[in-house]
N, C-alpha and C positions, 0 to 999 in steps of 0.2 A: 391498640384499641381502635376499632373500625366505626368514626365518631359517628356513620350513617347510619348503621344498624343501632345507635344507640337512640341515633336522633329520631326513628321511623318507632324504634320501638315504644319512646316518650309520649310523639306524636299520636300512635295506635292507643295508649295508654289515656290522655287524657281527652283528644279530639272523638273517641270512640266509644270512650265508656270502657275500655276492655283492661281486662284484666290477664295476668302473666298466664296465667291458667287457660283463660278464652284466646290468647295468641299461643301458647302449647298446643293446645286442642285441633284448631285450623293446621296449624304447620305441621301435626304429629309428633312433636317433641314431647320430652318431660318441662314440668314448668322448670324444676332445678337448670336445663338449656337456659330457658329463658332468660333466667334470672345471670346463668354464664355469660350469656350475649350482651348481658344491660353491664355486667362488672365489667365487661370489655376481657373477660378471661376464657373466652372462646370465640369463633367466629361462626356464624350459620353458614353452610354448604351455601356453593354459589345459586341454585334452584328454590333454595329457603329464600335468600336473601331477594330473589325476585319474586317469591310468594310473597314476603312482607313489603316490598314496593309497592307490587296488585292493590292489598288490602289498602296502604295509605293512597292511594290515586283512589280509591273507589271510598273511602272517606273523606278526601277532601272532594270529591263530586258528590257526593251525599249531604255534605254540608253546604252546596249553594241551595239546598230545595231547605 
């Protein structure tokens, strides 16, 4: 289980408002991935996994304003 992509995915999930669908959508995934990545029953390609970094660094910057 890759506790980071679970912890980024949480993060995206309630710091963002987003939903498994709206982080699919960005990353080109199906949301069923999504939902593999949050069970810890698959890992996101190393380039997802730094798409979904992006998106939490530009949410937690979006939340000092």
């Amino acid at each position: 289980m890759n506790v980071a992509v679970l912890k980024t995915i949480d993060d995206l999930k309630a710091s963002a408002a987003l939903k498994s669908t709206d982080i699919a959508n960005i990353a080109a995934v199906s949301k069923a991935t999504v939902s593999r990545w949050a069970n810890g029953a698959a890992a996101p390609h190393p380039q997802t996994q730094m798409l979904l970094a992006d998106m939490r660094y530009v949410v937690m910057r979006l939340e000092e304003y």
